[in-house]
N, CA and C atoms of all chains as a GROMACS GRO file, in nm:
protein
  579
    1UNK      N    1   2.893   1.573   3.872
    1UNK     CA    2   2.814   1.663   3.956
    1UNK      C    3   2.694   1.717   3.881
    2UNK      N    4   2.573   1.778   3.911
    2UNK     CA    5   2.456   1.795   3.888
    2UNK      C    6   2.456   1.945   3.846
    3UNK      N    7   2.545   2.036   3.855
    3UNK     CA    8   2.636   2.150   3.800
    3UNK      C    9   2.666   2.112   3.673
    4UNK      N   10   2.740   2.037   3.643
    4UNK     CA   11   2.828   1.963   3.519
    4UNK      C   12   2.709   1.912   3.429
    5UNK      N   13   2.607   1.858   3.481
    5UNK     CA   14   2.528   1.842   3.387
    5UNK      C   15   2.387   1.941   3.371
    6UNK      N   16   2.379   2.024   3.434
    6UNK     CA   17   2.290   2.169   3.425
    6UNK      C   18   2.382   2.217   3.296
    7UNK      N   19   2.506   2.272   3.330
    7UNK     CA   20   2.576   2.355   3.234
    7UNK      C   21   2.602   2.270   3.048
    8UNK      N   22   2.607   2.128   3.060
    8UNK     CA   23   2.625   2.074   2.944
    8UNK      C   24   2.462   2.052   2.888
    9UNK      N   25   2.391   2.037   2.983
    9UNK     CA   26   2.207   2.109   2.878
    9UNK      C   27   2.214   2.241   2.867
   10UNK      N   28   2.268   2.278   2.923
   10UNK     CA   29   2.242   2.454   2.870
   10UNK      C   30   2.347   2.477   2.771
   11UNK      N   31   2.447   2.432   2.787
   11UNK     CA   32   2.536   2.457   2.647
   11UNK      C   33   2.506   2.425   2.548
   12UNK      N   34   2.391   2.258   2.551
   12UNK     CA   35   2.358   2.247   2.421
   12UNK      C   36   2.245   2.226   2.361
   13UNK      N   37   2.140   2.312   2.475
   13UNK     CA   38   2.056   2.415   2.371
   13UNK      C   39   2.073   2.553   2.331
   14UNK      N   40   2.162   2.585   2.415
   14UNK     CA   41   2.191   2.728   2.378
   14UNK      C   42   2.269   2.667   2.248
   15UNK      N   43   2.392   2.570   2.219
   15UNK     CA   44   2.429   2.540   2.059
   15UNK      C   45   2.338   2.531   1.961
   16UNK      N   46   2.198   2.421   2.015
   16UNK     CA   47   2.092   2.368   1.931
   16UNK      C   48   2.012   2.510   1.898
   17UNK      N   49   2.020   2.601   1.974
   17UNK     CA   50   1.941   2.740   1.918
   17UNK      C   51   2.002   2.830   1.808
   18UNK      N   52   2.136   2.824   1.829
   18UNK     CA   53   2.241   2.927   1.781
   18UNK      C   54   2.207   2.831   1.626
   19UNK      N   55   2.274   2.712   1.638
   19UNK     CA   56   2.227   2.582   1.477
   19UNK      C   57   2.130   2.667   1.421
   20UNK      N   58   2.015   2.633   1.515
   20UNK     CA   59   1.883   2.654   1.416
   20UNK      C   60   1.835   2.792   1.345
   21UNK      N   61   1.906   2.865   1.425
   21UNK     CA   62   1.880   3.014   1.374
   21UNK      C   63   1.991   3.082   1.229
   22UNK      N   64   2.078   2.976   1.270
   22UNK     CA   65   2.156   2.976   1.110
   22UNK      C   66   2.097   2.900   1.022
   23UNK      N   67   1.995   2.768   1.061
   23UNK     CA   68   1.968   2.768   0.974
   23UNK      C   69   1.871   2.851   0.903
   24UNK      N   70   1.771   2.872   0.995
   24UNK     CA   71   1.675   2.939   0.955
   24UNK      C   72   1.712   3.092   0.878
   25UNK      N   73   1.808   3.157   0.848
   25UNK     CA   74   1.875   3.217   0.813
   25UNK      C   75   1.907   3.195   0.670
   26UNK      N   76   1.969   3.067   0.682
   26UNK     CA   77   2.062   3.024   0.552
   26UNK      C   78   1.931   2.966   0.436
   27UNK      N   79   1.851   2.924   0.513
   27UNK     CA   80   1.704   2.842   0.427
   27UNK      C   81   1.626   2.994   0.392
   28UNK      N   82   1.612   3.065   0.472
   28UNK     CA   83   1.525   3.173   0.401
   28UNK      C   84   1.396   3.157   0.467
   29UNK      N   85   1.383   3.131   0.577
   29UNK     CA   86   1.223   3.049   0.615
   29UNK      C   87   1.187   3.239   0.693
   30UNK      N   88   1.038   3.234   0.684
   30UNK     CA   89   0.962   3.310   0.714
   30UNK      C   90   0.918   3.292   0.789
   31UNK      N   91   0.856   3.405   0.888
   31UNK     CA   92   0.751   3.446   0.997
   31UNK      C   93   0.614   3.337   0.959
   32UNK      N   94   0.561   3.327   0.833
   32UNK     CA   95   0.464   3.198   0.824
   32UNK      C   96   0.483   3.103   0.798
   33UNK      N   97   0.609   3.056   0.752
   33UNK     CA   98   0.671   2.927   0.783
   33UNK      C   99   0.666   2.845   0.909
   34UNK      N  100   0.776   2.932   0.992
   34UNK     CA  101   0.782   2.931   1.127
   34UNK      C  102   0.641   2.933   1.244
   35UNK      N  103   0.579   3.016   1.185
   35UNK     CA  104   0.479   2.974   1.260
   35UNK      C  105   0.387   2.903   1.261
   36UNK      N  106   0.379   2.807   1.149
   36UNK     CA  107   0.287   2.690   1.080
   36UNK      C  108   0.361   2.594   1.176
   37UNK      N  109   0.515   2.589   1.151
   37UNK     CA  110   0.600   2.483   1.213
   37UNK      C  111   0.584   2.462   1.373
   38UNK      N  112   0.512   2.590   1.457
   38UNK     CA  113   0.546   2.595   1.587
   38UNK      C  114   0.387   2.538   1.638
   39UNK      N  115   0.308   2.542   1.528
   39UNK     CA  116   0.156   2.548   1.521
   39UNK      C  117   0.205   2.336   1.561
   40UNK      N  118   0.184   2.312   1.442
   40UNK     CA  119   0.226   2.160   1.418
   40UNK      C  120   0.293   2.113   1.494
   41UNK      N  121   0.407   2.159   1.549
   41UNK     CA  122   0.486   2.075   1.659
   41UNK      C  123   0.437   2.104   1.807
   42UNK      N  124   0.324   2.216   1.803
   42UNK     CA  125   0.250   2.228   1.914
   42UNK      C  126   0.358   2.258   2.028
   43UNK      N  127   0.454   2.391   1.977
   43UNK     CA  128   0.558   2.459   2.063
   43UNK      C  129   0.532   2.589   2.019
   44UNK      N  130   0.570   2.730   2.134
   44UNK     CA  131   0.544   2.827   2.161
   44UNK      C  132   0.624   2.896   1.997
   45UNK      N  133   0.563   2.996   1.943
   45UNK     CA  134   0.583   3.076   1.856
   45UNK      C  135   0.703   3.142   1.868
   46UNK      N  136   0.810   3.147   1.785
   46UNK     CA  137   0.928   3.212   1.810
   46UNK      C  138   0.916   3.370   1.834
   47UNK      N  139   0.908   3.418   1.916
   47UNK     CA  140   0.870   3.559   1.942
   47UNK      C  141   0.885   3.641   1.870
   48UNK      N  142   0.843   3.786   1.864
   48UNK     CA  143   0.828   3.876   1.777
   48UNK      C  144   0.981   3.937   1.763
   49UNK      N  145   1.005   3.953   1.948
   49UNK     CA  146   1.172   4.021   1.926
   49UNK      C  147   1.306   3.922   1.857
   50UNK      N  148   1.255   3.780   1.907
   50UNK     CA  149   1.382   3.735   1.836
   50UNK      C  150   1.382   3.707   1.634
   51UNK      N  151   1.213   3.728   1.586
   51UNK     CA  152   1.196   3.711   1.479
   51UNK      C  153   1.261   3.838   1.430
   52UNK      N  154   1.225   3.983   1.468
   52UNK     CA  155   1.319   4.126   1.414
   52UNK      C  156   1.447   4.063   1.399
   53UNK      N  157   1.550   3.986   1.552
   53UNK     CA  158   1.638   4.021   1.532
   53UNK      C  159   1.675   3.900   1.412
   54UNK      N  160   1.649   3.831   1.443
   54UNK     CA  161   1.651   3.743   1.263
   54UNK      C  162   1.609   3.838   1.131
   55UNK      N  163   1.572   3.922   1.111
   55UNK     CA  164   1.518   4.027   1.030
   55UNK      C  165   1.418   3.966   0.976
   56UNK      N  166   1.289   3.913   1.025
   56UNK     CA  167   1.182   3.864   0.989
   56UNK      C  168   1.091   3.959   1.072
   57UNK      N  169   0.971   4.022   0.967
   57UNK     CA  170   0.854   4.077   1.049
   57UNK      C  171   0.734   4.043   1.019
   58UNK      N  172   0.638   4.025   1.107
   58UNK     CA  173   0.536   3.951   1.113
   58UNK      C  174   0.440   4.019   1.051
   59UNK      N  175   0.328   3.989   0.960
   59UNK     CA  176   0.267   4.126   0.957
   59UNK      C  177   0.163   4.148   1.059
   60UNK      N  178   0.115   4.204   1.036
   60UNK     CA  179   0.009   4.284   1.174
   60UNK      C  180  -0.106   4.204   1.205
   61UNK      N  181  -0.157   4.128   1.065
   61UNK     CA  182  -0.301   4.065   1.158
   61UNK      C  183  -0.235   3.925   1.187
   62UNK      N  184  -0.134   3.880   1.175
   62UNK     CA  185  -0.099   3.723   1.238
   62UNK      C  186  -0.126   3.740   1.393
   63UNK      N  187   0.647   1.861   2.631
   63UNK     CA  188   0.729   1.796   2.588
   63UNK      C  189   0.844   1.830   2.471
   64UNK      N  190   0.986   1.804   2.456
   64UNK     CA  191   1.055   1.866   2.333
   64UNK      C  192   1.031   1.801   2.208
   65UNK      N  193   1.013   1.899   2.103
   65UNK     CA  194   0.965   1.850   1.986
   65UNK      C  195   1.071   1.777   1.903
   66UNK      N  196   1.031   1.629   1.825
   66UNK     CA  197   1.131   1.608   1.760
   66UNK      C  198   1.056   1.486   1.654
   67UNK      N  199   1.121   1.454   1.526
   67UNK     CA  200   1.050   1.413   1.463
   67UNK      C  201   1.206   1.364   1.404
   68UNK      N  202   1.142   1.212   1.350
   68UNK     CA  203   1.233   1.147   1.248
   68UNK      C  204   1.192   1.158   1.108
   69UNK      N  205   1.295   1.183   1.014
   69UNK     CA  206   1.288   1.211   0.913
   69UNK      C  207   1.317   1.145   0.788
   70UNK      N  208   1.171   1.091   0.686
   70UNK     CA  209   1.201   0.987   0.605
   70UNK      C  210   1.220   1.066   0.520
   71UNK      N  211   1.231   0.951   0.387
   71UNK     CA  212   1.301   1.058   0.229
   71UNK      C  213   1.240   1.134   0.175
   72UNK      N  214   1.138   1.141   0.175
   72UNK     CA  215   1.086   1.230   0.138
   72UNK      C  216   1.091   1.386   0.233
   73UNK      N  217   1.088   1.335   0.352
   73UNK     CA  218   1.158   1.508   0.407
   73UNK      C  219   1.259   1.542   0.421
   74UNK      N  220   1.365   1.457   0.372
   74UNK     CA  221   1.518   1.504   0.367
   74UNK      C  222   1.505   1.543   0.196
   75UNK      N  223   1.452   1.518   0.133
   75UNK     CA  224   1.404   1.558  -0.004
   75UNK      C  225   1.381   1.688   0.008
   76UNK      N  226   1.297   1.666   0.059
   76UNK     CA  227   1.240   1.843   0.112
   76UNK      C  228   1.309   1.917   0.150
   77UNK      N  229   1.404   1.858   0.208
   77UNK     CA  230   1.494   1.992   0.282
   77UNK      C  231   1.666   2.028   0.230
   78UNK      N  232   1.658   1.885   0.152
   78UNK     CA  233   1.753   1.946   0.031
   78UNK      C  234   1.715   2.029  -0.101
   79UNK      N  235   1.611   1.980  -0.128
   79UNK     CA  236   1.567   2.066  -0.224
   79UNK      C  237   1.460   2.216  -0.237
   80UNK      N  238   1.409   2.187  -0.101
   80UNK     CA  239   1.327   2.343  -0.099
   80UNK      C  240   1.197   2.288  -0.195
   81UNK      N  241   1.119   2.175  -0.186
   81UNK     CA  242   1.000   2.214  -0.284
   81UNK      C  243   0.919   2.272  -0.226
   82UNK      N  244   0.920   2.277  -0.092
   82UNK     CA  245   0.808   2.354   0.016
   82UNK      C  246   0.971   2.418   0.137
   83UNK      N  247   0.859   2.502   0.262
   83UNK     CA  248   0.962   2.514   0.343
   83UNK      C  249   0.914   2.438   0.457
   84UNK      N  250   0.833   2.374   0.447
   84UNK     CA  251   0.746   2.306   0.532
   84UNK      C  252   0.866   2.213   0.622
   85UNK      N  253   0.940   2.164   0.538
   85UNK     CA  254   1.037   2.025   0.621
   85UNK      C  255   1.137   2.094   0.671
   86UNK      N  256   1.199   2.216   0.631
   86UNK     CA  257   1.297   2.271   0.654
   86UNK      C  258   1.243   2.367   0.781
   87UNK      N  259   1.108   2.398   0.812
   87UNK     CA  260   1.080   2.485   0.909
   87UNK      C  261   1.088   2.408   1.055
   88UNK      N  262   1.024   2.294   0.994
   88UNK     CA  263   0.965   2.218   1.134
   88UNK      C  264   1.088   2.123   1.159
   89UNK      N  265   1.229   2.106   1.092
   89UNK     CA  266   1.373   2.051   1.127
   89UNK      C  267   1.466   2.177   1.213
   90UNK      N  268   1.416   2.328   1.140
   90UNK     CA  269   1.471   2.409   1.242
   90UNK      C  270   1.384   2.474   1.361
   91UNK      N  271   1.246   2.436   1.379
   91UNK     CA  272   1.176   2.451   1.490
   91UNK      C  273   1.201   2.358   1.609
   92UNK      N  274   1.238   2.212   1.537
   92UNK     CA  275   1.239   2.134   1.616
   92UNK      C  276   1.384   2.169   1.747
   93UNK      N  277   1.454   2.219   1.665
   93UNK     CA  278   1.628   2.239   1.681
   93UNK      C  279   1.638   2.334   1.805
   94UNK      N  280   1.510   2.485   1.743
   94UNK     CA  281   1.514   2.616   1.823
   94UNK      C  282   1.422   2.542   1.971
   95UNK      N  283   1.359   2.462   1.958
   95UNK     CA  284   1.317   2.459   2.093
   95UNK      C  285   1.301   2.330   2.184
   96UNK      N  286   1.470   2.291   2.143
   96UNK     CA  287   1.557   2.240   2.238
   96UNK      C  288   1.534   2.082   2.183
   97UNK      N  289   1.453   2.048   2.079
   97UNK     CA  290   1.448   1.883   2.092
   97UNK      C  291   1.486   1.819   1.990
   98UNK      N  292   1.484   1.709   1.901
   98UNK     CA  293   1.583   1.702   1.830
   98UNK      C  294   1.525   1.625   1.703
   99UNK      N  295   1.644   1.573   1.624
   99UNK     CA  296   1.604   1.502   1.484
   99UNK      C  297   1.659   1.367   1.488
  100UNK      N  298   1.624   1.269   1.400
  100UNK     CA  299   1.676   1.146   1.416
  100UNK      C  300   1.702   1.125   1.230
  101UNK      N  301   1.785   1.074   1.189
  101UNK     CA  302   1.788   1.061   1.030
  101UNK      C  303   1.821   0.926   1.024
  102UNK      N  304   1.798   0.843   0.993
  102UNK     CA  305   1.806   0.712   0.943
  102UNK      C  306   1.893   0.732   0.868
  103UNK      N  307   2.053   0.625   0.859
  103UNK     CA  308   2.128   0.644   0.703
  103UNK      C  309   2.079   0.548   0.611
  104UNK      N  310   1.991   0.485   0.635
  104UNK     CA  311   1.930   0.422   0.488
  104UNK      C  312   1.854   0.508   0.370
  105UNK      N  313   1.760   0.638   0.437
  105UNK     CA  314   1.725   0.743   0.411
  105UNK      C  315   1.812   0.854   0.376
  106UNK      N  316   1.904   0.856   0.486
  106UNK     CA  317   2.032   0.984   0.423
  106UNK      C  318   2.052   0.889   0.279
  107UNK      N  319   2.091   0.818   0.247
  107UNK     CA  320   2.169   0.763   0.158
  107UNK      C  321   2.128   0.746   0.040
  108UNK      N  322   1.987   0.701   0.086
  108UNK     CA  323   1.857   0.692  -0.065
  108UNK      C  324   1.918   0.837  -0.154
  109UNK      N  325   1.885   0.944  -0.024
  109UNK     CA  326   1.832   1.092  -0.071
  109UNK      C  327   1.971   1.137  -0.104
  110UNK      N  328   2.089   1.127  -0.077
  110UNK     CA  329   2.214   1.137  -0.147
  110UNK      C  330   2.218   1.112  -0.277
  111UNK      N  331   2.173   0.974  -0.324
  111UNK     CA  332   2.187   0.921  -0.461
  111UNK      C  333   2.117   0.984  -0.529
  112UNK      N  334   2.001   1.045  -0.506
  112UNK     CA  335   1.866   1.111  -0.599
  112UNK      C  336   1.899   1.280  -0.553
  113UNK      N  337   1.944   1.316  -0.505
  113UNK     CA  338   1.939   1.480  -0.501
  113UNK      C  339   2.070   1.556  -0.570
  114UNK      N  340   2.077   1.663  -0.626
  114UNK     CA  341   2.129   1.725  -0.690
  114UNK      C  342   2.275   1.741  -0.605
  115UNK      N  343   2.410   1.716  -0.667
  115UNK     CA  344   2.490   1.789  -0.595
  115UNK      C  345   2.515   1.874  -0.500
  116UNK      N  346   2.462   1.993  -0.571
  116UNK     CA  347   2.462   2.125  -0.469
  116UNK      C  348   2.279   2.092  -0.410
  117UNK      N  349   2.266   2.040  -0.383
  117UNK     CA  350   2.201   2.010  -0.244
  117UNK      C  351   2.224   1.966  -0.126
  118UNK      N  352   2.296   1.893  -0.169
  118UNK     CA  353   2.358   1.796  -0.040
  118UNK      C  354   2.412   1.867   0.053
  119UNK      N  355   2.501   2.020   0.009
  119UNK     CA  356   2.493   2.088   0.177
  119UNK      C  357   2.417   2.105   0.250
  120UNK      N  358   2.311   2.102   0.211
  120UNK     CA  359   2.187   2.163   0.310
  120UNK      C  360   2.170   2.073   0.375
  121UNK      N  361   2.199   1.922   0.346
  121UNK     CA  362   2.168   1.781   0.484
  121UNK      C  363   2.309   1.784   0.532
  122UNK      N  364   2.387   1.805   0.473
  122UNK     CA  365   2.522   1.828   0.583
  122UNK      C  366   2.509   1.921   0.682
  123UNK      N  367   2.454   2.063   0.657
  123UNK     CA  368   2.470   2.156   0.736
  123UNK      C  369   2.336   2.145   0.847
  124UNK      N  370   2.261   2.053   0.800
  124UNK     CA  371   2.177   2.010   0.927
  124UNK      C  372   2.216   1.873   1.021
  125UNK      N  373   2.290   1.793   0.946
  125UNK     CA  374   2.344   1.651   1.034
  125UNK      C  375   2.484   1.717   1.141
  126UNK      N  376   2.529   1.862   1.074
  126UNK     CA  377   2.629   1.895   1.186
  126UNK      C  378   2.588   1.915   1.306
  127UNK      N  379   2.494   1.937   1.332
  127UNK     CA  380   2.392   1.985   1.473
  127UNK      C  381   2.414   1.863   1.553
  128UNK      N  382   2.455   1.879   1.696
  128UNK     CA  383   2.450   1.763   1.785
  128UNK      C  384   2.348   1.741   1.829
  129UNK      N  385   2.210   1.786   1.794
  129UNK     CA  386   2.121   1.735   1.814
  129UNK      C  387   2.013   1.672   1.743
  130UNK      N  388   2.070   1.628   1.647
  130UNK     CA  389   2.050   1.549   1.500
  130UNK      C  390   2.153   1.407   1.512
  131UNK      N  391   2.040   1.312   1.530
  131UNK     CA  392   2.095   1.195   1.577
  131UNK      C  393   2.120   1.140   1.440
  132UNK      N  394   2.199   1.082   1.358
  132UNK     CA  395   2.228   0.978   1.210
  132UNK      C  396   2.214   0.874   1.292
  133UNK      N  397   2.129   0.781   1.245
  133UNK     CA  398   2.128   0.664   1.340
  133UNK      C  399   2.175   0.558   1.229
  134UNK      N  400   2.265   0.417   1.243
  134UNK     CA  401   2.312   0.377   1.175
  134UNK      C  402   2.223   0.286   1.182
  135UNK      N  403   2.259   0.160   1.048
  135UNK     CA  404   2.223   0.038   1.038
  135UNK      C  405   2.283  -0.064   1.073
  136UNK      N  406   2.293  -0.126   1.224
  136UNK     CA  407   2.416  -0.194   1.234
  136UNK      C  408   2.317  -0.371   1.278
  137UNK      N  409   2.416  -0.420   1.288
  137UNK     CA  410   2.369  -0.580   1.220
  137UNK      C  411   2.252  -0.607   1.358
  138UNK      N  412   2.276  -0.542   1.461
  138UNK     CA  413   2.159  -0.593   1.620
  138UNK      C  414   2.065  -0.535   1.574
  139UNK      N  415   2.021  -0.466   1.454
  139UNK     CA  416   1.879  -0.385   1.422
  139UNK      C  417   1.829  -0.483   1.342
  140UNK      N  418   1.940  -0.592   1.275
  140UNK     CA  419   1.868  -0.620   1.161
  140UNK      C  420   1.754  -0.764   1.228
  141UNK      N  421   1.748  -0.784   1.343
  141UNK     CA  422   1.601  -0.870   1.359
  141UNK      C  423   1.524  -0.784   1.332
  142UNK      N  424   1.508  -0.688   1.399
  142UNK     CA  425   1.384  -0.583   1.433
  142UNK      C  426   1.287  -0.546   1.326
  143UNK      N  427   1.408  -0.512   1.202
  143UNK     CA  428   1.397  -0.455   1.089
  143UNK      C  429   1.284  -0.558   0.988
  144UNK      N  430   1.370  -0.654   1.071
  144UNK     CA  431   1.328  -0.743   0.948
  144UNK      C  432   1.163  -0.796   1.014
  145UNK      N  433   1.153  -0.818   1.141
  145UNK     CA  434   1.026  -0.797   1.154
  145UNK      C  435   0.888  -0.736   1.143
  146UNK      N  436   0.934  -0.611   1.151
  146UNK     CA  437   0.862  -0.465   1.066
  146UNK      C  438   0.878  -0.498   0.947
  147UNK      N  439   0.932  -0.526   0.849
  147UNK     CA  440   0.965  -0.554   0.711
  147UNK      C  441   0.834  -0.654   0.679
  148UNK      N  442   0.839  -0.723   0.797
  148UNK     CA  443   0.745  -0.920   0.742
  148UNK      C  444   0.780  -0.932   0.591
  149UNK      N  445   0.852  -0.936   0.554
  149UNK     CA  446   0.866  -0.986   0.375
  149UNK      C  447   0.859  -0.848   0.294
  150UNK      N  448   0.816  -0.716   0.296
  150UNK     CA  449   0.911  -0.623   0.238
  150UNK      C  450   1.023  -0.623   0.212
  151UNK      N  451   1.028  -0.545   0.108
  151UNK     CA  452   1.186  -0.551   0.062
  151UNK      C  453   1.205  -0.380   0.064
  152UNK      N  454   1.141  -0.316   0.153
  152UNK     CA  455   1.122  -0.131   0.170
  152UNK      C  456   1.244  -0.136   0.320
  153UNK      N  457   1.361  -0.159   0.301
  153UNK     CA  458   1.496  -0.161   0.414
  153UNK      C  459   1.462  -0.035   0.477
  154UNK      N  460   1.457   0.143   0.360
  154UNK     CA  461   1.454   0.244   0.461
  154UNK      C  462   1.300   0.272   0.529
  155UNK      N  463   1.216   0.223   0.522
  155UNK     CA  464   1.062   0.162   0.566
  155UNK      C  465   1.091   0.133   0.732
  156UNK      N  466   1.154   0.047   0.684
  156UNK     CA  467   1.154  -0.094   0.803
  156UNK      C  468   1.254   0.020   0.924
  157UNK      N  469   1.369   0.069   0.861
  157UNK     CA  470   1.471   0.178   0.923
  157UNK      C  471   1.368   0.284   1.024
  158UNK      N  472   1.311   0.384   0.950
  158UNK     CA  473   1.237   0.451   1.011
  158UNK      C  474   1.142   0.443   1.106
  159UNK      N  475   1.102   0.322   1.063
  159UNK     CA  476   0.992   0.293   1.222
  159UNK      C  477   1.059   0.259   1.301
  160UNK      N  478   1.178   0.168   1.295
  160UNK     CA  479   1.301   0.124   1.406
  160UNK      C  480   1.290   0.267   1.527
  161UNK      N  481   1.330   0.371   1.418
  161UNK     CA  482   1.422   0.457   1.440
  161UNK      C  483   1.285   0.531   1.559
  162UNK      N  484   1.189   0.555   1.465
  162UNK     CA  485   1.040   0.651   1.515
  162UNK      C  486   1.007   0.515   1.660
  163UNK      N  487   0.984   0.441   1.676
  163UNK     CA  488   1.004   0.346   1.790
  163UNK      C  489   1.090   0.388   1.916
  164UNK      N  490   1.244   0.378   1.901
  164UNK     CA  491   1.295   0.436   1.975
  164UNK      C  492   1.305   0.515   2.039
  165UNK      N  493   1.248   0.663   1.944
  165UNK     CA  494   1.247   0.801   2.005
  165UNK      C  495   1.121   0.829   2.044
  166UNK      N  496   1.080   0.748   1.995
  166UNK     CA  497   0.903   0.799   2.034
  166UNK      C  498   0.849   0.932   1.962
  167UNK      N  499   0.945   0.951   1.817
  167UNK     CA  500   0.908   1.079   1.750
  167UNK      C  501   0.804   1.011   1.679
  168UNK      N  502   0.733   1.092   1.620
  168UNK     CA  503   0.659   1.080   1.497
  168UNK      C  504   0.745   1.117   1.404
  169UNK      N  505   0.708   1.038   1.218
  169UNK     CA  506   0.744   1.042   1.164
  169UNK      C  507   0.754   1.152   1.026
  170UNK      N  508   0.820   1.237   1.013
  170UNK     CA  509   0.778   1.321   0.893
  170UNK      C  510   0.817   1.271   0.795
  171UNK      N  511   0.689   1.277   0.709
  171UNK     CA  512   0.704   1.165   0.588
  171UNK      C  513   0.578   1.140   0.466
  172UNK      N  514   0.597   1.176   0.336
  172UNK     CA  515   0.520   1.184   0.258
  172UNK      C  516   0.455   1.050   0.181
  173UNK      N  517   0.500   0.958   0.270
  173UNK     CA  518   0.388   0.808   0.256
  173UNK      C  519   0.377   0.752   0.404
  174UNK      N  520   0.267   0.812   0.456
  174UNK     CA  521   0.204   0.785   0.559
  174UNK      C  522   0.109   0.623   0.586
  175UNK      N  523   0.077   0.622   0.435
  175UNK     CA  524  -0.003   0.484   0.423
  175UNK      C  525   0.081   0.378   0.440
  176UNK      N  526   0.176   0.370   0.338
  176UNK     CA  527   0.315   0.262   0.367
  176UNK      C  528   0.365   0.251   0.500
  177UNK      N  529   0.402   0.345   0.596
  177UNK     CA  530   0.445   0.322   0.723
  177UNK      C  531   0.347   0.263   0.831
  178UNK      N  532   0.227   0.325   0.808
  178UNK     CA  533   0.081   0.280   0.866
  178UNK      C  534   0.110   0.089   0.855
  179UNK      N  535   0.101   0.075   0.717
  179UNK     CA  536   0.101  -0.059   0.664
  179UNK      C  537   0.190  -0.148   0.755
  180UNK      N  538   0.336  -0.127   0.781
  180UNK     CA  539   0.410  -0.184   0.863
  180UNK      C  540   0.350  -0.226   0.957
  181UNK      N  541   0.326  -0.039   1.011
  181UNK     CA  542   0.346  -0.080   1.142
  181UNK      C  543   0.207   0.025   1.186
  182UNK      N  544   0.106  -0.025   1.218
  182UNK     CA  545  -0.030   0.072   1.237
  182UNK      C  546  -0.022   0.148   1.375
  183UNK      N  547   0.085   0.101   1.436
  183UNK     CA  548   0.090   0.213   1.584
  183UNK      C  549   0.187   0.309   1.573
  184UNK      N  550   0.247   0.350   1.474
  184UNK     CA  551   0.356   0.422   1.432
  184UNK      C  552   0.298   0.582   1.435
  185UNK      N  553   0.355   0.682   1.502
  185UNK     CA  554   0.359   0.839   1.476
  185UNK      C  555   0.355   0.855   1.334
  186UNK      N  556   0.271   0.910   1.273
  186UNK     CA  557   0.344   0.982   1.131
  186UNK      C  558   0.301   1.116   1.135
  187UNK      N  559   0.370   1.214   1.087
  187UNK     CA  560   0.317   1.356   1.066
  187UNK      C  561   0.320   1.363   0.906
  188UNK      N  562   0.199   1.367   0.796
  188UNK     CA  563   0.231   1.349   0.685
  188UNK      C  564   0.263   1.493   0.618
  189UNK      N  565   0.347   1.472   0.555
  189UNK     CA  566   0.406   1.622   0.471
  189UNK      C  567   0.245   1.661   0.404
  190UNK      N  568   0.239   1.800   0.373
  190UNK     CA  569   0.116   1.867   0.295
  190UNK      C  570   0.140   1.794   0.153
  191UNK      N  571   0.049   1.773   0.124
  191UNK     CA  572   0.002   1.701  -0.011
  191UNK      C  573   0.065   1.864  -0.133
  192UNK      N  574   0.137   1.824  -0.246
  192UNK     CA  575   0.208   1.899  -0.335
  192UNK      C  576   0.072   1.904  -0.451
  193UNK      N  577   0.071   2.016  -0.531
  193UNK     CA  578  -0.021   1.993  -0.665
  193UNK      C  579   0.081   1.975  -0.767
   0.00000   0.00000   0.00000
């Protein structure tokens, strides 16, 4: 069913997000890391609120 | 489109060892926004033999991700390979463009000229040049 496969992409990017944010965690990567990376892969900037809650802060003139 | 990039030895280098965060940003950017990785095991395997012990978690703890494809070397690749190859003897070369072919990723990878050489229609994203 088309349910069954809505819920198994959303399960596994919501997994593929949860991954990456450990890794990004476990690597130590920064607010200008990350945003060089989002620059280059020409995808939206990981936001400001989910960068806090990673405990990353941006500084002010980025 | 979702971002995703295959990854030669030199950026699994990178991301076992941390000489930049460059490979390690854009393997967990790729991850956070939804698209994926492809690793060649001719490349895992190179970069196994040459990287430090305690490195090697760091490509484990990224190949656990189900959206990190290990793509194998199995014997129906080996025309392909060997055509991209034309008389090279560069196996994880020949692997990676297989692999960057398939997915239609570009390649992250710190010999851009060599892959060019293969294969001149090939994606490459070249790693930043080190001093």
């Amino acid at each position: 069913m088309i349910s069954d496969v809505i819920r198994a992409a959303v399960e596994r990017e919501v997994g593929n997000m949860t991954h990456a944010t450990i890794l990004i965690q476990r690597w130590n990567l920064q607010c200008d890391d990350l945003d060089r990376a989002a620059d280059a892969l020409k995808v939206d900037r990981i936001s400001d609120d989910v960068m806090l809650r990673l405990g990353l802060h941006r500084n002010q003139e980025d | 489109m979702l971002p995703g990039r295959v990854l030669d030895v030199g950026a699994l280098v990178d991301i076992a060892v941390a000489k930049t965060n460059h490979s390690r940003s854009i393997a967990a950017l790729c991850l956070y926004r939804g698209g994926g990785l492809c690793i060649p095991t001719t490349a895992l395997t190179l970069v196994y033999s040459i990287v430090p012990l305690a490195t090697k978690v760091e490509l484990f703890d990224l190949i656990s991700s189900s959206a990190v494809q290990v793509d194998d070397l199995t014997a129906g690749k080996v025309p392909d390979i060997a055509e991209i190859l034309d008389g090279s003897s560069d196996i994880t070369a020949g692997h990676v463009i297989l692999c960057a072919r398939a997915t239609q990723w570009p390649i992250l990878t710190d010999r851009p000229g060599i892959l060019r050489n293969l294969d001149p229609a090939i994606l490459v994203d070249p790693l930043p040049e080190q001093n």
